[in-house]
C-alpha positions as CSV (number, residue, x, y, z in Angstrom):
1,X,-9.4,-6.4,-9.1
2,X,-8.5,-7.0,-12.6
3,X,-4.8,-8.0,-13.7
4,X,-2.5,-5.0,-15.2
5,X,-0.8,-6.0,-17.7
6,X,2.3,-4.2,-18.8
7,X,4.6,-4.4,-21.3
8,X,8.0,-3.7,-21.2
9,X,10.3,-4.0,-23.9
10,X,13.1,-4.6,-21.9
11,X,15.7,-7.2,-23.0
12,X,14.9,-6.4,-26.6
13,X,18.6,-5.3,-26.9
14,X,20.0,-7.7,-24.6
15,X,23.1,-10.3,-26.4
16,X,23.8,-13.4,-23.8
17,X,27.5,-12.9,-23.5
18,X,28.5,-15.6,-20.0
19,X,26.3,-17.8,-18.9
20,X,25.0,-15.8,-16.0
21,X,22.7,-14.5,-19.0
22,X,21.6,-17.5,-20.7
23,X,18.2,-17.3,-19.0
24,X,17.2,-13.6,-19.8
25,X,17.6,-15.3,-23.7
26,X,15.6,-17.8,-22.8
27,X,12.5,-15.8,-21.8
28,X,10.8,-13.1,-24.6
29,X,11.8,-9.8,-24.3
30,X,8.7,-8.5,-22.7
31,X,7.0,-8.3,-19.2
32,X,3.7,-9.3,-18.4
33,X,3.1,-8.0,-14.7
34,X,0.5,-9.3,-13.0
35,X,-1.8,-8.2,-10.4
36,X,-1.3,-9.3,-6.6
37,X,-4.3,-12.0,-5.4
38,X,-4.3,-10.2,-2.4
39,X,-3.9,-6.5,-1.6
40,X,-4.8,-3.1,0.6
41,X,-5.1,-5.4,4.0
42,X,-6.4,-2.9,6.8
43,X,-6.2,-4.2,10.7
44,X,-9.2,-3.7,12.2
45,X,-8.9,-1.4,15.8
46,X,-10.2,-4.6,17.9
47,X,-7.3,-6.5,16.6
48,X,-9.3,-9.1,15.4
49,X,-10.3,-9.1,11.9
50,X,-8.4,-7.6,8.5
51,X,-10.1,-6.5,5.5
52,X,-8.2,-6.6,2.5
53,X,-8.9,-6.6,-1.3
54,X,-8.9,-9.8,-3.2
55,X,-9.1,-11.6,-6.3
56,X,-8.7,-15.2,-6.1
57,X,-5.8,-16.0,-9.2
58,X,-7.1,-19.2,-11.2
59,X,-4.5,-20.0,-13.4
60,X,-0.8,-19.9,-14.4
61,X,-0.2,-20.7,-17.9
62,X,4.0,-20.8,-18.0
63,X,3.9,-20.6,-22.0
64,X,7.4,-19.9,-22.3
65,X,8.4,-22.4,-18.7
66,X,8.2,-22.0,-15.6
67,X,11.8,-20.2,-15.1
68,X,9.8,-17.1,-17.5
69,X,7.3,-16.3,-14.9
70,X,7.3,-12.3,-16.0
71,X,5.8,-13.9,-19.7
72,X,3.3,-16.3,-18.1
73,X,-0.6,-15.6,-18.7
74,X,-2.4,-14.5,-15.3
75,X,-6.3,-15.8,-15.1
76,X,-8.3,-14.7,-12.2
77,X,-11.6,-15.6,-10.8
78,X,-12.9,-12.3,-11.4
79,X,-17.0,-13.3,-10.1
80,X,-14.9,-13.5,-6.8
81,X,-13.7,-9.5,-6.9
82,X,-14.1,-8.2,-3.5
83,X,-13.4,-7.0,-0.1
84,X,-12.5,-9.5,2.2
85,X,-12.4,-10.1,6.0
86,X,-10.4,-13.0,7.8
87,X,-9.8,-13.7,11.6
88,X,-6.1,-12.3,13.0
89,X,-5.7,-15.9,13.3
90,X,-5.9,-17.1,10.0
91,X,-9.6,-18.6,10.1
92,X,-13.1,-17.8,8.7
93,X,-11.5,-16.0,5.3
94,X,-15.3,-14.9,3.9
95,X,-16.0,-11.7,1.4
96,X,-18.6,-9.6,2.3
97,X,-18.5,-7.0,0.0
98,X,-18.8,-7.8,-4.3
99,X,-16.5,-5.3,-4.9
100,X,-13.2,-3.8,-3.5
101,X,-12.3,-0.6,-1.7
102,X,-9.8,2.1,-3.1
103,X,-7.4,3.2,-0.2
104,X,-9.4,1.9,2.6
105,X,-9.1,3.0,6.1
106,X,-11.0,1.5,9.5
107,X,-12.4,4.2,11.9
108,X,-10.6,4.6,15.5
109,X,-13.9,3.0,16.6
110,X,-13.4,0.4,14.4
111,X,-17.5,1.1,13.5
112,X,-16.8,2.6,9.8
113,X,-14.6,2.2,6.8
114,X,-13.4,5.0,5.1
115,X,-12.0,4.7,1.4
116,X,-12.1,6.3,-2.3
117,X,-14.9,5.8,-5.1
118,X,-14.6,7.5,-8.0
119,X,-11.7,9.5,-6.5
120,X,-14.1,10.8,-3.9
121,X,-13.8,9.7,-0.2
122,X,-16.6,8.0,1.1
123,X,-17.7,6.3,4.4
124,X,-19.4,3.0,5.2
125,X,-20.8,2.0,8.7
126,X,-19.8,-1.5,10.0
127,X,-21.6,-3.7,12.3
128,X,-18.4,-6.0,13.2
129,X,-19.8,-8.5,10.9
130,X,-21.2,-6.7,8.0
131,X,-21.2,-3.3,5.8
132,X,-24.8,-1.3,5.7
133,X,-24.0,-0.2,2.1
134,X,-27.4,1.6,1.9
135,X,-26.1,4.1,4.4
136,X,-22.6,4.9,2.9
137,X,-22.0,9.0,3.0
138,X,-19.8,10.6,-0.1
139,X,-17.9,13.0,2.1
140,X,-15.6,15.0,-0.9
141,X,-17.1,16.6,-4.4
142,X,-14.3,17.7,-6.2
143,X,-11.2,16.6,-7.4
144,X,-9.8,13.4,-7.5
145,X,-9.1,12.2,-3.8
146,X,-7.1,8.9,-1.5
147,X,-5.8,7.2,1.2
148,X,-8.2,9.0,4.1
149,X,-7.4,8.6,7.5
150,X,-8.9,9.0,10.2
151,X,-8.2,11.6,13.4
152,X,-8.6,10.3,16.7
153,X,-11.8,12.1,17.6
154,X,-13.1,11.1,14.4
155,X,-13.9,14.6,13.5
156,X,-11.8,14.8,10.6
157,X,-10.5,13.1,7.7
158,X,-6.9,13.9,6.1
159,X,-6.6,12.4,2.5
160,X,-4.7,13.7,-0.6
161,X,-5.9,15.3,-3.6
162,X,-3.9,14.1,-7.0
163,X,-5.8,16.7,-9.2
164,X,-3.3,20.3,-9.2
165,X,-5.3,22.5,-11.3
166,X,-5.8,26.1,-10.6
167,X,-9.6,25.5,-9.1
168,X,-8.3,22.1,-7.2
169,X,-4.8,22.1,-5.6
170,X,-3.1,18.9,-5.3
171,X,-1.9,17.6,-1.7
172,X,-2.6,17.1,1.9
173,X,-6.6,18.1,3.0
174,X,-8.3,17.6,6.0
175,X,-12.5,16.7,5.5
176,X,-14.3,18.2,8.8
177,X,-17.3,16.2,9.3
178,X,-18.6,18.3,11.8
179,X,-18.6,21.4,9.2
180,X,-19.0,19.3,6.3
181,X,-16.0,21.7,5.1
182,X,-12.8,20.7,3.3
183,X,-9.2,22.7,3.3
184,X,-5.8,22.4,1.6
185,X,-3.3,21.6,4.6
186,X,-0.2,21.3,2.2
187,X,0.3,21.6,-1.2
188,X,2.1,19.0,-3.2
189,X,1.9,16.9,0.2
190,X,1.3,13.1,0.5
191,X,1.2,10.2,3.0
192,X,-0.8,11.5,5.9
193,X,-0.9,9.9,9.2
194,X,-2.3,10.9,12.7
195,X,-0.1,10.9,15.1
196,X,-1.0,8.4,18.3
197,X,0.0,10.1,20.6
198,X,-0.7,13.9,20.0
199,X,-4.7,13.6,18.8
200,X,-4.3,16.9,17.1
201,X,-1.0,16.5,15.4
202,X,-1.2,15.3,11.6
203,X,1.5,14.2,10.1
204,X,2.6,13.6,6.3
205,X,5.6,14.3,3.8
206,X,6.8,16.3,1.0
207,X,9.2,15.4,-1.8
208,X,12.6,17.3,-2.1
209,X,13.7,18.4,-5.4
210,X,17.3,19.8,-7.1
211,X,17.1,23.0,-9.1
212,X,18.0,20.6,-11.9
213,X,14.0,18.8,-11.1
214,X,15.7,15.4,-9.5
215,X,14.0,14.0,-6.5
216,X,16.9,14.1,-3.5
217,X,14.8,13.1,-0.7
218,X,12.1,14.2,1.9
219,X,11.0,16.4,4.2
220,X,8.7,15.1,6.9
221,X,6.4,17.8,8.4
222,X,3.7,18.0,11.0
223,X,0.5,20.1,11.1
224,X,-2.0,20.9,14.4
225,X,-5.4,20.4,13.8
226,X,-5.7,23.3,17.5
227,X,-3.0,25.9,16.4
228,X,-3.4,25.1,12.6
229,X,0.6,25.6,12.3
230,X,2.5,23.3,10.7
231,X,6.3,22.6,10.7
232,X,9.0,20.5,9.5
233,X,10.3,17.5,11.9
234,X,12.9,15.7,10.0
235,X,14.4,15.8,6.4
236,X,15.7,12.4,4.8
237,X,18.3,13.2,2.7
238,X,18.7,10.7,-0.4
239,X,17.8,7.5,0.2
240,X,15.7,5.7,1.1
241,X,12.9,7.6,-0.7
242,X,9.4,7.1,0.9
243,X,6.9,5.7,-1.7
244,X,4.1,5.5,0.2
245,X,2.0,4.8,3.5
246,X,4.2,6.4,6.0
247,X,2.8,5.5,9.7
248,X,3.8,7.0,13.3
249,X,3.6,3.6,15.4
250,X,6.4,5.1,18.2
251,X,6.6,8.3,18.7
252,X,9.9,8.4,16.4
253,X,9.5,5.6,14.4
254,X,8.2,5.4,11.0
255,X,7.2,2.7,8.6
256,X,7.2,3.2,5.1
257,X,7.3,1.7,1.5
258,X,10.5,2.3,-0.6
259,X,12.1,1.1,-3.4
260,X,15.7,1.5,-2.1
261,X,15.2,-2.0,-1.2
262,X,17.2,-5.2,-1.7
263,X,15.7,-8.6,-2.6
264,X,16.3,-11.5,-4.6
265,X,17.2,-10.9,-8.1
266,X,15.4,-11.9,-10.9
267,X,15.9,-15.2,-12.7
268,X,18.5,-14.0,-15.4
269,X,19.3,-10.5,-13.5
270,X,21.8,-9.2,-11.3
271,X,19.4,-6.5,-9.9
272,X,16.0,-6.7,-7.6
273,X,13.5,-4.2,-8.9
274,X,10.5,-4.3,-6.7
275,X,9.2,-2.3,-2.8
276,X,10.5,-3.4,0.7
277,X,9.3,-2.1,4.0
278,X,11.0,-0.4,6.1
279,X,11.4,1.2,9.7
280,X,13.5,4.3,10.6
281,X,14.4,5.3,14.1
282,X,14.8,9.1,13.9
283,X,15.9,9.3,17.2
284,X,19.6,7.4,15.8
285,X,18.5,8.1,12.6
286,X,18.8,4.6,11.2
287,X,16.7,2.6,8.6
288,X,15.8,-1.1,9.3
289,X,14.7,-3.5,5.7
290,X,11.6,-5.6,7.6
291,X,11.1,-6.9,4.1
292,X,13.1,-9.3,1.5
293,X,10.6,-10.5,-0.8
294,X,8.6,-8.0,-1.3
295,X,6.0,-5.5,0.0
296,X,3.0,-3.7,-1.5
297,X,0.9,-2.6,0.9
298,X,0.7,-3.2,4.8
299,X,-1.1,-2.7,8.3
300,X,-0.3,-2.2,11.8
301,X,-2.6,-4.3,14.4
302,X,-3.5,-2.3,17.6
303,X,-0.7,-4.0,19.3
304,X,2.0,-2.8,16.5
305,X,1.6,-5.9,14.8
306,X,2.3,-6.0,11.1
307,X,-0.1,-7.5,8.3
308,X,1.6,-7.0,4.4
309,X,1.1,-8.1,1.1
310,X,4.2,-9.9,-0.3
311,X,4.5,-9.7,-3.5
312,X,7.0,-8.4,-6.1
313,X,5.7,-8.1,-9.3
314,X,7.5,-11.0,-10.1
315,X,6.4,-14.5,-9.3
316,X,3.0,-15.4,-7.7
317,X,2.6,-18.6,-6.2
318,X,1.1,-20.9,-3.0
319,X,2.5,-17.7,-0.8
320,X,4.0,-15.2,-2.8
321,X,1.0,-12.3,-3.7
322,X,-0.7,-13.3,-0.3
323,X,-0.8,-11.4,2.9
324,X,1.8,-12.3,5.7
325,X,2.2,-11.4,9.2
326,X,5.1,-10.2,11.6
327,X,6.1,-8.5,14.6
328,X,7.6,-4.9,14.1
329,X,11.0,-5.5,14.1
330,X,10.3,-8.0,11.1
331,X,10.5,-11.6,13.1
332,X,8.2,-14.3,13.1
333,X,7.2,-13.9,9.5
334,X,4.5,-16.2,8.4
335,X,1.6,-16.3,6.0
336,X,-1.6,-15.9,6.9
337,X,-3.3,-16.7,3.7
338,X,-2.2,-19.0,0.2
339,X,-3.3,-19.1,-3.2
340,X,-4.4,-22.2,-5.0
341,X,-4.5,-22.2,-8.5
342,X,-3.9,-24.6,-11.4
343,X,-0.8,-24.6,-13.3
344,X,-0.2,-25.5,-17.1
345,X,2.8,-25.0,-19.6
């Protein structure tokens, strides 16, 4: 993982006028966003290892102080990229791959890893302890392809295609590994997920748009693998707006990334820019915040636990840009790894 850095002009226009503003002054006007330590954590089906991505962060420089953490320099120990496994419990954190894996995705059987290279999907056997990299398979030849996921049978693989030319559509396919044959399920579709508890029943969204081009919600559709017929289950109005990794973990519940969120503010600002997760009951058609603090990426253990990377492109610290752990209805928060670094000014 290497850090992104971004820059964004934005307090170049700003004047202090109270003193609620006298720290956005303080700081330059431009953002330096760095990368989260710790990302893409995927519970393995025994419910007793996570993978994740990681990057070990080795230093902070604060040039402009500590209260200007969006202007502080980001080094990471880069020799250390990988892809990581740690015990459910917090112990034995050891990487076992040198690199990390785009979009990865355990198999049902918990016995391969499915994930992106080169915008291709590939898949990786696993011996519970160890990768057999010498007998990975690239599944998908065209186009530029992510997130796979796995049916239930593991015949299939549904993953989206970002590449919308007239020889590739862009959207929801399905990868038959019995075949070796690939087809377009939905066009402009993202976020797939199998359902658990119809093993032929695939389900994903689609973005709603205004005949003025504005995004207005989205419409939530399901598609069966036996039938091949597809149809819409639910449309979500406004907000919140799904931004990605939807997952079926009730029947009708759903969790999902969004950035209709509320957190802390900023040092200096009066509004929280950043992606909290949430659950929505469909059944009362309510959404639930699980998150506060931030949330990039997360995982649901066999047992509908929840592992997630905290982090919101703000600060990083001992716990902040690590992976955390809580029950589904987002109690019992706690970290389950921490980042040690050294600090300067």
């Amino acid at each position: 993982m290497k850090a992104v850095i971004i820059f964004l002009l934005t307090c170049l226009f700003y004047s202090c006028s109270n003193s609620e503003d006298e720290q956005c002054c303080k700081c330059p006007p431009f953002d330096i966003v760095p990368s989260s330590p710790y990302d893409d954590p995927i519970w393995h089906p025994s419910g007793e290892i996570i993978g994740f991505n990681h990057t070990p962060i080795k230093e902070i420089k604060y040039t402009y102080g500590y209260d200007c953490p969006r202007q502080a320099l980001y080094t990471y120990k880069t020799d250390s990229t990988g892809f990581w496994l740690i015990n459910a419990d917090g112990t034995n954190k050891r990487r076992v791959l040198p690199y990390t894996l785009n979009t990865p995705a355990w198999s049902p059987d918990g016995k391969w890893i499915g994930y992106s290279d080169n915008g291709q999907i590939c898949i990786m056997p696993f011996d519970g302890e160890q990768f057999k990299t010498n007998n990975k398979i690239t599944l998908t030849l065209k186009g530029s392809n992510y997130y796979p996921k796995w049916s239930n049978d593991m015949n299939m693989l549904a993953y989206i295609s970002t590449i919308c030319k007239e020889e590739r559509t862009c959207g929801v396919w399905i990868y038959n590994i019995t075949n070796k044959e690939e087809s377009i399920i939905k066009p402009y579709g993202q976020n797939p997920e199998w359902s658990k508890h119809d093993h032929s029943s695939l389900c994903f969204s689609t973005k709603m748009i205004d005949n003025e081009g504005y995004h207005i919600g989205d419409t939530l559709w399901a598609y069966n693998t036996s039938t091949e017929s597809i149809s819409i289950t639910k449309i979500i109005k406004s907000e919140p707006y799904i931004y990605q990794q939807i997952r079926n973990i009730f029947g009708y519940s759903y969790l999902y990334i969004s950035t209709s969120g509320k957190g802390a503010p900023s040092i200096g600002s009066t509004e929280y820019i950043g992606t909290q997760l949430f659950i929505t009951d469909f059944m009362i058609n309510e959404s639930t915040q699980l998150t506060q603090n931030g949330c990039i990426s997360y995982s649901l253990s066999p047992n509908n636990k929840i592992v997630y990377t905290n982090f919101d492109f703000y600060r990083i610290d001992k716990t902040a840009g690590t992976l955390w752990t809580m029950n589904h209805d987002g109690s019992d928060k706690k970290p389950l790894t921490y980042n040690h670094f050294k600090t300067t000014y």
